[in-house]
N, C-alpha and C positions, 0 to 999 in steps of 0.2 A: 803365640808369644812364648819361647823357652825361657824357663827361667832359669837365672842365672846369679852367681854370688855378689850383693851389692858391691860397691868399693866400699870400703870402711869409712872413707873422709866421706861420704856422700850423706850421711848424718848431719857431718858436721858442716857441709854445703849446706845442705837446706835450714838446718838452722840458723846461718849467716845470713839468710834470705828471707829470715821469718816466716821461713812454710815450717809452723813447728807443727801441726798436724802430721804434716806427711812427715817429718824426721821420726814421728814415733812411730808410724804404720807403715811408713812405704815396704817394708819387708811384708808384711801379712797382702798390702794391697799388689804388689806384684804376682805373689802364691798364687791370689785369688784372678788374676788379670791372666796369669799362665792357663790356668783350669777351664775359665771362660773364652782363654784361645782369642781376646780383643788384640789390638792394632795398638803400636807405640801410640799412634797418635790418640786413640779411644780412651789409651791408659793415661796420658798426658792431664786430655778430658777431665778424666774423674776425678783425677788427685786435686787439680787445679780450684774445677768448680767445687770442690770440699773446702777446700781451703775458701775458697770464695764466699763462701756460705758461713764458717766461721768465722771470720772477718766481718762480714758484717752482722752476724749475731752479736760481736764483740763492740760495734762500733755504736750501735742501736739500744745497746745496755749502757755504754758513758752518754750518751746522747740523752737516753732519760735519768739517769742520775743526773747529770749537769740541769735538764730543763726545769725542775723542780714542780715537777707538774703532782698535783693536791690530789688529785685523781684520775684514773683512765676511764674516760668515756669514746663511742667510737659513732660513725655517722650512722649506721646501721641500725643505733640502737634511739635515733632521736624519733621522738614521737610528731609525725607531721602533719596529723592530725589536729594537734591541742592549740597551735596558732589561729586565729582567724583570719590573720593574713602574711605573709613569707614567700620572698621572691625563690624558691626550691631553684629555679635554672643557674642564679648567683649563686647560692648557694653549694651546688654540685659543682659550675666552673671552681668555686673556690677551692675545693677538694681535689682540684688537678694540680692544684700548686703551683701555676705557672704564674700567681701574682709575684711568687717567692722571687721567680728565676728574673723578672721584672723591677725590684727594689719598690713593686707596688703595696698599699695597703687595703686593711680590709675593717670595713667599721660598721658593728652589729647594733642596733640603736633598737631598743623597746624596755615596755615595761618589767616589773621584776618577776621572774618565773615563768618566762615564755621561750628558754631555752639556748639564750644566749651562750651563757657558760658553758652547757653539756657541748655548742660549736667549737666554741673556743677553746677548750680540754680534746674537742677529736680532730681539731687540726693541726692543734702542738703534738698529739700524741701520734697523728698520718707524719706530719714534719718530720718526727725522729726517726718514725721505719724507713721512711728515705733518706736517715744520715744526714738530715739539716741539725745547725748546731740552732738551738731554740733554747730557751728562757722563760719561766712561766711568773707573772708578778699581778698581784693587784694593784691600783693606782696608788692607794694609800702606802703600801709595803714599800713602794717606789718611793712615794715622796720623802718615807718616814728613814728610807735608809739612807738615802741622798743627805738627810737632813743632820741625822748622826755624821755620815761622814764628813759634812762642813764643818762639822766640832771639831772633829777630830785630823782634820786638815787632810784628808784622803780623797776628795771628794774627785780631783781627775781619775783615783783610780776604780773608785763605786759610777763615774760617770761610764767611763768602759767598759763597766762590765754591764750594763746596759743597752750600749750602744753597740757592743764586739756581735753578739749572735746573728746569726741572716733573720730567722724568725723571733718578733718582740712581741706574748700574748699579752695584754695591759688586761687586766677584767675591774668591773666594778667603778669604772670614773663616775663620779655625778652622784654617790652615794653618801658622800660627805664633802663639806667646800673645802677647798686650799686656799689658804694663806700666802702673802706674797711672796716670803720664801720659796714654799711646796710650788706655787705655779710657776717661776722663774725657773726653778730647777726640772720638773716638768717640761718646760719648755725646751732647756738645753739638752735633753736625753732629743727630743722630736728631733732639733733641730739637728745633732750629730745622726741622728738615721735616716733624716730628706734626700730620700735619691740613692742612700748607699743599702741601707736594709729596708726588710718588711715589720710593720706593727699590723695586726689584729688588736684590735683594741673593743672593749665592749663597754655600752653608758646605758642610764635608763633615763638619761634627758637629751632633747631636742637639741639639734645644732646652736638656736635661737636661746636655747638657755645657759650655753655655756659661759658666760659673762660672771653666772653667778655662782658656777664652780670653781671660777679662776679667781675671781672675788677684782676681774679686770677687765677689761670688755677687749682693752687691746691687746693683752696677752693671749686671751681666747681666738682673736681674729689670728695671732700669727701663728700658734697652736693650730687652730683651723686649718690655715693653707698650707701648711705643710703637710698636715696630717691628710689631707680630703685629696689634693692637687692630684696624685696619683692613687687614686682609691676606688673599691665599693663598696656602696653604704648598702645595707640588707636592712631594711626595716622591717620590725616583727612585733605584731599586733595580735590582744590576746588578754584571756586573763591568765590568775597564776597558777602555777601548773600547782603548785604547790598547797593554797588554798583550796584549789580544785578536789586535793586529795584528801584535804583535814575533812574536809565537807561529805565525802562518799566516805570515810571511815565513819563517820559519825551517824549519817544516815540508818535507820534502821532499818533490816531485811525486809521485801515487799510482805505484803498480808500479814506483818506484825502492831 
């Protein structure tokens, strides 16, 4: 490849084009593309995939800032041991994310400290490296914002920003009951995602007991079908990870 003197406007090409990487190096990335003696086309290649690679480091940084995700956990790092029982095959499909590209959902159901949330944190968090637009909420935070924003007459627009994202994680349902405001408006969030997005949603009670977190028995039924209709439930059985751990700190060293 001889090199040769850019055109001038060719700056200002590429940055009409948003290759703003290559508007500040194409000059050093030619030099170095001359020296290595590669092919227009090689050279095309690199700048391109550079830029490719910026773009979505860029895109994967508003993707977790928007998701408002509490914290990064990743699948690698769950412990698969500490259940007594967890369908792992559901669980790894779910990690392909092709419930996402389905508008299907996905519902983790067990006791408290068996791992739900570290799922639910490393599929929102797999979600944004692939550039899904995601949203991370507890149940309550849900209900309790919907709820403000009925006060304050905004509530088509707190209801969108609920329902807009492709991925919806709910954590925590069944942790404390809803009232029939909180479960109506609950319901309306389900009912704008039936079919168009994904919820992950995580509870630590039975299907059978939903009646008494909605404080309805019918609103939990329609809640229900839309939520399950297109879903997999992962049922996860176990004690808590977390008592597990007060209990061996506390333990004192053998032969003591």
């Amino acid at each position: 490849m001889t090199p040769t003197s850019p055109d001038p406007d060719l700056a200002l090409l590429l940055t009409t084009f948003r290759l703003l990487h290559t508007a500040e190096s194409f000059r050093d990335q030619a030099k170095q593309a001359a020296l290595e003696n590669i092919s227009h086309l090689e050279f095309l290649e690199r700048i391109l995939s550079a830029e490719d690679a910026l773009r979505h480091e860029r895109i994967v940084r508003a993707r977790m800032k928007d998701a408002k995700i509490p914290g990064i956990k990743t699948l690698d790092a769950f412990d698969w041991g500490h259940p007594t029982a967890i369908s792992k095959s559901l669980v790894l499909n779910a990690f392909s994310l092709d419930f996402i590209n389905t508008n299907s959902n996905l519902v983790l159901v067990g006791p408290s400290g068996v791992g739900k949330t570290h799922l639910a944190l490393a599929l929102a968090y797999t979600a944004c490296q692939k550039e899904i637009k995601t949203l991370w909420t507890t149940a309550a935070d849900l209900v309790n914002t919907l709820t403000a924003a009925k006060a304050d007459h905004s509530l088509s627009r707190a209801i969108n920003r609920f329902s807009a994202p492709k991925l919806l994680v709910i954590d925590e349902l069944g942790f404390l009951p809803l009232d029939k405001d909180g479960s109506d408006l609950f319901f309306q969030v389900m009912s704008h995602r039936y079919e168009q997005c994904s919820v992950v949603l995580t509870t630590n009670r039975p299907f059978k007991d939903w009646g008494k977190i909605f404080n309805d028995n019918t609103v939990a039924s329609a809640i229900l079908d839309r939520l399950v209709h297109h879903s997999d439930v992962v049922k996860i059985e176990g004690p808590s990870y977390r008592v597990k751990n007060r209990k061996e700190q506390r333990s004192p060293p053998a032969g003591k």
